[in-house]
C-alpha positions in Angstrom: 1.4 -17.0 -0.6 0.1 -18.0 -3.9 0.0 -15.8 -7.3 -3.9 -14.7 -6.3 -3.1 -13.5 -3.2 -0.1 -11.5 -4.1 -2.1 -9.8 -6.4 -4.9 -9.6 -3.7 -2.3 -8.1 -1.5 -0.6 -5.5 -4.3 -4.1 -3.7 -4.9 -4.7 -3.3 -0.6 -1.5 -1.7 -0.5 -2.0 0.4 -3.4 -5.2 1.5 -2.0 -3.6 4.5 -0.6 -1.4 5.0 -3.2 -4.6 5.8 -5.1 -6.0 8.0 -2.1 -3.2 10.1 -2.2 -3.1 10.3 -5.9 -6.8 11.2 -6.0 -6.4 13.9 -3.6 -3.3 15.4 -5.6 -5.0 14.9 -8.7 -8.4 17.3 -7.5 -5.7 20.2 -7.2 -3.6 20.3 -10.3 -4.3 22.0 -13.1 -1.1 22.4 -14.7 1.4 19.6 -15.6 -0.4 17.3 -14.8 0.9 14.6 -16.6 4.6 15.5 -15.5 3.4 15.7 -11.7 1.1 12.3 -12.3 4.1 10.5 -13.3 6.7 11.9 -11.1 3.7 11.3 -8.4 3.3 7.3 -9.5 6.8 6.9 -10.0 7.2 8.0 -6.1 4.3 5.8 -5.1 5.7 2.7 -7.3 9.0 2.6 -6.0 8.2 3.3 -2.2 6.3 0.7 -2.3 9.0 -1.7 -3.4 11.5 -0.9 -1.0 9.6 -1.3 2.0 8.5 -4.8 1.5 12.4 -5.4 0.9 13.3 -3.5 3.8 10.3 -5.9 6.0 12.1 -8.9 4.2 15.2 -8.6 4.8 14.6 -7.3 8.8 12.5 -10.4 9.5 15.3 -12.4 8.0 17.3 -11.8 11.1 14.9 -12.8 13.3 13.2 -15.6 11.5 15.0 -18.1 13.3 13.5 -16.5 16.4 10.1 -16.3 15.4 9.5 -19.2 12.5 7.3 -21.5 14.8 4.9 -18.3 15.5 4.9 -17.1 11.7 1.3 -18.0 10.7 0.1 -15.8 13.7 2.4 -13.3 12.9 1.5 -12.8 9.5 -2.5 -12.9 10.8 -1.8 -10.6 13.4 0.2 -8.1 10.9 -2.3 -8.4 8.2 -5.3 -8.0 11.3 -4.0 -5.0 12.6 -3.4 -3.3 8.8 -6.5 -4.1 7.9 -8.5 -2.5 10.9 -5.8 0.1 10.3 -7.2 0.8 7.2 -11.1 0.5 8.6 -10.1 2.9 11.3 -8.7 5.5 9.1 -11.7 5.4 6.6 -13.8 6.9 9.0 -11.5 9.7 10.5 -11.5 13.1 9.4 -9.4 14.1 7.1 -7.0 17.2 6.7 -6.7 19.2 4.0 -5.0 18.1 0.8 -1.7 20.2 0.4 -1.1 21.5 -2.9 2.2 19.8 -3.4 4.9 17.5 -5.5 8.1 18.9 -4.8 11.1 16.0 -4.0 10.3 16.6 -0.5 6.6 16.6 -0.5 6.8 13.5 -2.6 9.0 11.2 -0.9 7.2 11.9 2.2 4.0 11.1 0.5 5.8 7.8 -0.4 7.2 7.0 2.5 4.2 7.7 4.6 1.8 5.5 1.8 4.4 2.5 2.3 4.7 1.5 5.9 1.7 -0.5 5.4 4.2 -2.1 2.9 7.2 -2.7 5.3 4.9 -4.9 7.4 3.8 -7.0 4.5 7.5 -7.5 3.7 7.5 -9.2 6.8 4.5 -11.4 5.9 5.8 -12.0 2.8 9.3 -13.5 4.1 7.2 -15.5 6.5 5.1 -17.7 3.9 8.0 -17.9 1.6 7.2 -15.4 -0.9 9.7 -15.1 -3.2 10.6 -11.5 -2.7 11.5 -9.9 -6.4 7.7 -11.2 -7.8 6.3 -9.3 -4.6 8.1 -6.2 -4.4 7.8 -6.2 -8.4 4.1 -6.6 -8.2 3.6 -4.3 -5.5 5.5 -1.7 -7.1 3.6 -2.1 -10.4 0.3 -2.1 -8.7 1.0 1.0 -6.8 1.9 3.3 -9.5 -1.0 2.0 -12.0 -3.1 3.3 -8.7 -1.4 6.4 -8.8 -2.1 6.6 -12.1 -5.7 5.9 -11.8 -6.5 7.7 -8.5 -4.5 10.8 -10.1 -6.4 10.9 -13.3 -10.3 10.2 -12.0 -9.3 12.9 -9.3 -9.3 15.3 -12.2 -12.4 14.0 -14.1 -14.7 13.5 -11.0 -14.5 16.4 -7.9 -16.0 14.1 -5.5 -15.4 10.1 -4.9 -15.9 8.8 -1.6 -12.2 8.0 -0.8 -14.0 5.9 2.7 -14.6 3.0 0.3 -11.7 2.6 -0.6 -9.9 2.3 2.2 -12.7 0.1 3.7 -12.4 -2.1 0.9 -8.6 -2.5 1.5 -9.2 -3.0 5.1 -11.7 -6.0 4.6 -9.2 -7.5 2.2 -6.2 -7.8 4.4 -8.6 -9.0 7.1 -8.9 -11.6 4.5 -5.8 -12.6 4.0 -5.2 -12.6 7.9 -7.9 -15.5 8.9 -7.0 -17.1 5.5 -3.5 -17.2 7.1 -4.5 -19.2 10.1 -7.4 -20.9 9.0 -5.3 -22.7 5.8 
């Protein structure tokens, strides 16, 4: 996966990094910059381990599964990325007022699977693993940051384009993996 790409493939994942942190950022009115950073920090690092985690699992296999990677990596990158489609147009529940440790690393766990399966990608077209997870990371808590903030100066963004747009980008990377 080349430099572009990565970076491509960072913001998609952050995507709902920035959802969440939109969301939490409609409802506070106090600390906010304590619960924006404790929030990104969540977000950032969540997002680093679960690429790792993808990594280092497909490692096992890789013998296994090397002559099938380039329809792996579209099929995993497909599936996010209607994923992603899919859930922009479902209804949503309502945001829960909430940044305790608890709340939070669910909120980072549940933000990162997407991220686990891009690990996977990521050790199938030789990505080398510390710019990715490092990039990912970043990109996930500047997202956080964002989504956080602009959920406290505007009430009402559209959160479906978003997600949309994150979709259509990893369906972009997934025919880009088989067509190139």
């Amino acid at each position: 996966m080349h430099l572009v790409e990565l970076i491509v493939l960072s913001i998609a994942l952050g995507v709902d990094c920035l959802v969440v942190s939109f969301s939490q950022g409609l409802i506070f009115t106090h600390n906010r910059t304590k619960n924006s950073l404790a929030l990104a920090f969540t977000m950032g690092i969540a997002q680093s381990i679960m690429p790792l985690l993808g990594y280092v699992g497909v490692g096992l296999l890789s013998k296994y599964i090397e002559a099938y990677s380039e329809w792996l990596v579209f099929a995993i990158f497909m599936a996010l990325g209607i994923k992603f489609i899919y859930e922009a147009f479902q209804e949503k529940e309502d945001t829960v007022c909430c940044i305790g440790l608890k709340c939070l690393i669910g909120m980072g766990i549940a933000t990162s699977i997407d991220a686990m399966a891009a690990g996977v990608s990521l050790r199938l077209t030789n990505t080398p693993l510390l710019l990715s997870i490092a990039m990912i990371g970043f990109a996930s808590f500047g997202m956080s940051i964002i989504g956080f903030w602009s959920g406290n100066f505007f009430k009402q963004l559209p959160s479906k384009y978003l997600e949309i747009s994150g979709g259509v980008i990893l369906i972009l990377l997934a025919l880009k993996a088989i067509l190139y």
